[in-house]
C-alpha positions in Angstrom: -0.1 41.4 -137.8 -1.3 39.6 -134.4 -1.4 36.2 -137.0 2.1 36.6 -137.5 3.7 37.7 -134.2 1.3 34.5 -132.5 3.9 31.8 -133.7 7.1 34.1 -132.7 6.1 34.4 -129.5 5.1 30.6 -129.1 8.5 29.9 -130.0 10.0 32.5 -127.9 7.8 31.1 -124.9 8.7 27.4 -126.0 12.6 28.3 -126.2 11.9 29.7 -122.2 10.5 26.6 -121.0 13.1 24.3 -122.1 16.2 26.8 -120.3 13.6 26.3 -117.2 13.9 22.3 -117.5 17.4 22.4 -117.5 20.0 20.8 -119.7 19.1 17.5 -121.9 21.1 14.9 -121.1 23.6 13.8 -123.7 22.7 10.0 -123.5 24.9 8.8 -126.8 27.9 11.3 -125.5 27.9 9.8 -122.1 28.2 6.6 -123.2 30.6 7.7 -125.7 32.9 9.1 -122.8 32.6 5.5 -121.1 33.2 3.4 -123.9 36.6 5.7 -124.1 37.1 5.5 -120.6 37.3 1.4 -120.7 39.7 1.5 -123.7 42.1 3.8 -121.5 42.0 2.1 -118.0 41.5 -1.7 -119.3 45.3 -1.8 -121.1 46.5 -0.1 -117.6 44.6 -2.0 -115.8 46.1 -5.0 -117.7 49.6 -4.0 -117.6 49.9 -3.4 -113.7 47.6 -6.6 -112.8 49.6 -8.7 -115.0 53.0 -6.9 -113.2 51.3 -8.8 -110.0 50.8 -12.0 -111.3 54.1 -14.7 -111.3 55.3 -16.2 -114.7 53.4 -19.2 -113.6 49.8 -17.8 -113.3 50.1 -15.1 -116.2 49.6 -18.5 -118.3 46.7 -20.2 -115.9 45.0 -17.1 -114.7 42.2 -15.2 -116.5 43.4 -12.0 -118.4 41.8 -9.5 -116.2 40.8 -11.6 -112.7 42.8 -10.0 -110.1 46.1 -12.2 -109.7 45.7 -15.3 -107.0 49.2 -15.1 -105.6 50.0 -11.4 -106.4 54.4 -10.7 -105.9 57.2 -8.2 -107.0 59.3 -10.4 -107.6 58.8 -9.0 -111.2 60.0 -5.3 -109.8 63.2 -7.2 -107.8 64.3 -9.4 -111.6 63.9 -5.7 -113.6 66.1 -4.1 -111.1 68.5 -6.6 -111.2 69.1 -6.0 -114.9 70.0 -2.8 -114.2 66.8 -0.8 -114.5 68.2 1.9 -111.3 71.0 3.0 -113.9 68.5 3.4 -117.1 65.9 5.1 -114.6 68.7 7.7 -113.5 70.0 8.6 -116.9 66.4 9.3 -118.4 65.7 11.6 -115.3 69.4 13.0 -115.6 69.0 13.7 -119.8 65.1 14.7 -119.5 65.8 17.4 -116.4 68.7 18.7 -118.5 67.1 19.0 -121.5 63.5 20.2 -120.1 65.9 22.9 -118.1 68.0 24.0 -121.2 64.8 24.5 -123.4 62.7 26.6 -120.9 65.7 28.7 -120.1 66.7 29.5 -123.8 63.1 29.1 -124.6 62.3 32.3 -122.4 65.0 34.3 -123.4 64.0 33.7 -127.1 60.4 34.6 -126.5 61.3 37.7 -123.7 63.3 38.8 -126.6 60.5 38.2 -129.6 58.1 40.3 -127.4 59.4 43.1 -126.0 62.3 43.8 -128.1 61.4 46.5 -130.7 64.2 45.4 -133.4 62.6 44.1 -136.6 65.1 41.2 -136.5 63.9 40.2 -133.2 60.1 40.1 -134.6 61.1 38.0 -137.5 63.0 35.6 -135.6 59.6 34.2 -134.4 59.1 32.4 -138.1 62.8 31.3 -137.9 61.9 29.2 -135.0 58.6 28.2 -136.1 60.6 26.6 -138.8 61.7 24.0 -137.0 58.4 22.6 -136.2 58.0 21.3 -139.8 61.3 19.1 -139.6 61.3 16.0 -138.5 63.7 14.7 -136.6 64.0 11.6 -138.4 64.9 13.4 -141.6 67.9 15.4 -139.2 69.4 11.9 -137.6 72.4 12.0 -140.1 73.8 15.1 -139.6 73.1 15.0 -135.7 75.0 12.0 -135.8 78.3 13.6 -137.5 77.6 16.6 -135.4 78.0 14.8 -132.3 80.6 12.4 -133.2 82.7 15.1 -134.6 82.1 17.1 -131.3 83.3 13.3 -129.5 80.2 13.1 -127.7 78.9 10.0 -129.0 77.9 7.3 -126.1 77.3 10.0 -123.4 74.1 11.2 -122.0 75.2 15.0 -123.7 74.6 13.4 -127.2 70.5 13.2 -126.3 70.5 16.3 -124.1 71.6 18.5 -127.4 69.4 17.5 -130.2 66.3 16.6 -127.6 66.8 20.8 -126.5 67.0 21.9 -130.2 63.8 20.0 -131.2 62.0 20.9 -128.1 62.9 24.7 -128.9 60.1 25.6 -131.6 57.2 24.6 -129.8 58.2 26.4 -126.5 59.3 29.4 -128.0 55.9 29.6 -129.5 54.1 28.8 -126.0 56.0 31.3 -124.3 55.4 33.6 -126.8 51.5 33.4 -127.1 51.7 33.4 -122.7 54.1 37.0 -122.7 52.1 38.9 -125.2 49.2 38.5 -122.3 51.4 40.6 -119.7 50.3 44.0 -119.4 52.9 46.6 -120.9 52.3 48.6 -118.2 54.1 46.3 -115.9 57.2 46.1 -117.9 57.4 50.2 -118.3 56.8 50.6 -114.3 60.2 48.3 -113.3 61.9 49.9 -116.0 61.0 53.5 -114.9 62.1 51.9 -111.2 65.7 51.3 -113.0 64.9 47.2 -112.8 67.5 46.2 -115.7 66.4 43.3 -118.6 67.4 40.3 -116.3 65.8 41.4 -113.1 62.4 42.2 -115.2 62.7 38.4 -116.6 63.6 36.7 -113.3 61.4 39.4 -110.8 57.8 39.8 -112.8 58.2 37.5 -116.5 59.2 33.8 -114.3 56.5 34.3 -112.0 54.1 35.1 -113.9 54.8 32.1 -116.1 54.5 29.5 -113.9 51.5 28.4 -116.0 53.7 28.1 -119.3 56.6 26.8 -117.4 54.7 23.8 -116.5 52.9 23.3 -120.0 56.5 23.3 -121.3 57.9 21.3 -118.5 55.6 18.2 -118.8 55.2 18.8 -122.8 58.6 18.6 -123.7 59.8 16.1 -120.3 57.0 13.3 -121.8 58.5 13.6 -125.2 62.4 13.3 -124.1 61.3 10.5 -121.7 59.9 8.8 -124.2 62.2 9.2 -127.0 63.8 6.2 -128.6 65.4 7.8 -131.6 67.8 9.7 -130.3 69.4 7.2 -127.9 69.2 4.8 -130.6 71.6 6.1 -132.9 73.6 8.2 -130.6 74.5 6.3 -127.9 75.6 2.5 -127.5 77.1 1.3 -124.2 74.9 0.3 -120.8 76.1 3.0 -118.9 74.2 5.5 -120.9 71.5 3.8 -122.2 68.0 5.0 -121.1 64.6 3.4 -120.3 63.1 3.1 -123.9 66.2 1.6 -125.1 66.0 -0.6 -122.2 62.5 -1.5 -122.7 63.6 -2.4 -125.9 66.6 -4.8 -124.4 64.4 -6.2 -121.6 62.1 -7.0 -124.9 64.4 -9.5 -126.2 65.7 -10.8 -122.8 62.5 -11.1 -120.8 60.7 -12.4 -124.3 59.0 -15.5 -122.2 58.9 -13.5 -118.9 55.7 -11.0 -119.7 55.0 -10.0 -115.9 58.5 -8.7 -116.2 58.1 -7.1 -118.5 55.1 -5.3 -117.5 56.5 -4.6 -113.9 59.0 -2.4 -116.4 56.7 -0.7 -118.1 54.9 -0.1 -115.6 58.0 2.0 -113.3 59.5 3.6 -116.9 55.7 5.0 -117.1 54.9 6.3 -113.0 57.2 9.2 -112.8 55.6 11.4 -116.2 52.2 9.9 -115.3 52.8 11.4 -111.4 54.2 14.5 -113.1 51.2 15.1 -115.4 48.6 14.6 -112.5 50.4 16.9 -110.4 50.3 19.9 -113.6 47.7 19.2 -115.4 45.7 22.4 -114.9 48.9 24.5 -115.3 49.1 22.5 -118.7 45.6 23.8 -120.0 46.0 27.0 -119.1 49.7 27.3 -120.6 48.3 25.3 -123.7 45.5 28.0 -124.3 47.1 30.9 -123.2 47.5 33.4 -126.1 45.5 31.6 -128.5 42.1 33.3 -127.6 43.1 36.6 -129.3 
C-alpha cells in the first residue's frame, strides 16, 4: 500500500513546488502577442507618418523613416474638398441612428424581460431574426421603401435602415444585461407606485450604462463605417458621408497619397477616441448575461 501511495504523493509534492515557483512564462505566446502587435501599429503608423510627409518626399523618403520636412498641408487640401460637410453628416446620421436604436432597443428588451405576456417572450426570436439577413440581400426593397417614402438623397434614408439593422444585436445585449437586475428591485418601485417609464428611466438606464456603451460604440463603428447604405441611397454632396467620400477623394487624390492618408486618418480619430474612452464598458456590456 505504502508502494503505491509513494508516487501519488511525489506527484502531489511535485505539483506544490511548481505553484511555489510561480507561473512559466509563455515564451512562444509572448512573442506571438508582438508579432500581432507590429502588424496592428505598423499600417497606423504608416498611414499617419505618411499624412506628414509632402507629395514630394512620399516618393523619395523611406516608407517608415520619420518624414524630413513633416506639414498639414495634406489636412488644409482634404478640407478644402469639403471634408467639414462629410465629417458633420456621418456624426449627424451615426448619433441619430446610435440614439434611435438604444431607445427602441431598451424598450424592446424592458418589454422581453419583465413583461409576463407570452407574446412579449416570443418576440425575442422575432428580432433575433434579423441577425441572419444581410443587408446586402435587403438593399432593393430599402431602396423602394425609401424612395416611395421621398426620402432618397437625405441623411433620413441611412438613419432608417442603419436603426433597423442595428436593432437585433442590441435588443439581444440589452436583453442578456436586464435579466441580471434583481427582481426585487423592480417589485420595491412598483410597491412605491413608480409607474413602467419612471422604473425604465429611474433604476433600468442607470444601471445600464455598461450596455449603453457596448451598444453605443458597437453599433456607432458600424454606421460610421458603412458604405452600403449611402451608396445606393443617397447621391448629391450635400449628403454624402465620409466613406463615400473616401471613396471620391480615391479617385481625385489618386496621385496625391499623403492626402489621402491625412483623410483617412481624421474619418478614423473620432470612433478610435470613442472606443478608448468605453472600452471597459464595452467588455463588460459584451459579456454581460452570457455567463449564465
Amino acid at each position: 500500500m505504502g508502494a503505491i501511495d509513494l508516487p501519488r504523493a511525489s506527484g502531489i509534492v511535485g505539483r506544490a513546488a511548481r505553484r511555489r515557483s510561480g507561473p512559466r512564462v509563455n515564451i512562444p505566446g509572448g512573442l506571438g502577442a508582438v508579432l500581432w502587435l507590429l502588424v496592428v501599429v505598423v499600417p497606423i503608423y504608416w498611414v499617419v507618418v505618411t499624412s506628414l510627409r509632402t507629395q514630394q518626399n512620399f516618393f523619395t523618403d523611406g516608407a517608415l523613416v520619420p518624414p524630413s520636412n513633416p506639414t498639414l498641408e495634406n489636412y488644409a487640401a482634404v478640407f478644402e474638398k469639403g471634408f467639414a460637410r462629410f465629417f458633420l453628416n456621418s456624426i449627424i446620421v451615426t448619433v441619430g441612428a446610435v440614439g434611435l436604436t438604444i431607445a427602441v432597443g431598451l424598450m424592446a428588451a424592458y418589454a422581453i424581460v419583465r413583461s409576463r405576456r407570452a407574446i412579449a417572450k416570443r418576440s425575442l426570436g422575432v428580432f433575433l431574426l434579423g441577425l441572419a439577413i444581410p443587408a446586402q440581400s435587403a438593399i432593393i426593397p430599402i431602396f423602394y421603401m425609401i424612395t416611395r417614402m421621398r426620402l432618397y438623397d437625405t441623411l433620413l434614408a441611412v438613419i432608417l435602415p442603419s436603426t433597423a439593422f442595428a436593432i437585433p444585436v442590441t435588443v439581444l445585449i440589452f436583453t442578456n444585461y436586464l435579466r441580471d437586475i434583481p427582481s426585487e428591485l423592480f417589485e420595491s418601485m412598483r410597491l412605491d407606485g413608480a409607474t413602467e417609464w419612471q422604473i425604465l428611466s429611474r433604476l433600468v438606464l442607470p444601471l445600464c450604462v455598461p450596455a449603453l456603451s457596448t451598444t453605443a460604440i458597437y453599433n456607432g463603428v458600424n454606421v460610421w463605417n458603412n458604405f452600403l447604405f449611402p451608396l445606393v441611397l443617397t447621391q448629391s454632396p450635400q449628403s454624402r458621408v465620409l466613406p463615400l467620400a473616401l471613396w471620391t477623394f480615391q479617385g481625385e487624390l489618386t496621385i496625391n497619397v499623403p492626402a489621402m492618408m491625412a483623410a483617412i486618418v481624421l474619418s478614423a480619430l473620432p470612433i478610435l477616441t470613442l472606443y478608448v474612452l468605453g472600452r471597459r464598458q464595452l467588455i463588460a456590456g459584451m459579456t454581460a448575461g452570457f455567463g449564465k
